[in-house]
C-alpha positions, 0 to 999 in steps of 0.5 A: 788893743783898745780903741784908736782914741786919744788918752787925754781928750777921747778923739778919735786918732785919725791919720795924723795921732799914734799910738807910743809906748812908755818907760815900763814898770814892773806891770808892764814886764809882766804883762810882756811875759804873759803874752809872749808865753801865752798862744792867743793872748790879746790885750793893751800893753799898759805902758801904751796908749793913743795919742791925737795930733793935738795932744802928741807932741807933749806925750813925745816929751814924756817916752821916759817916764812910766805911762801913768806919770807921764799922763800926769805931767801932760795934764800939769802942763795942759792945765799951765797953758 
């Protein structure tokens, strides 16, 4: 796993961020077959990342889509506000 920092402004999660999990794509399924099939495997999945307080209610909006989309759309909507 990578570091506990937020995808969209690099802080540090603390207590009160998450880590979610997104729609997976096809890179996603793979990278799941490979860890349940290899002993040891380490690694991020792709479709997770860390989200702050700050940033993780827009990120809940978004679970549905495929991780690098919806990061788009959270920095869409940031850069509206």
């Amino acid at each position: 796993m990578k570091p506990p920092r937020c995808c969209i402004c690099d802080e540090w999660i603390g207590e009160t961020g998450q880590l979610l999990e997104f729609a997976k794509t096809e890179k996603g399924l793979q990278w799941d077959k490979r860890r349940d099939q290899e002993i040891g495997f380490v690694g991020h999945p792709p479709y997770a990342d860390y989200f702050c307080e700050k940033h993780l209610t827009l990120a809940l909006r978004y679970v549905g889509l495929p991780l690098g989309k919806a990061i788009e759309k959270i920095h869409n909507d940031l850069r509206l506000q």
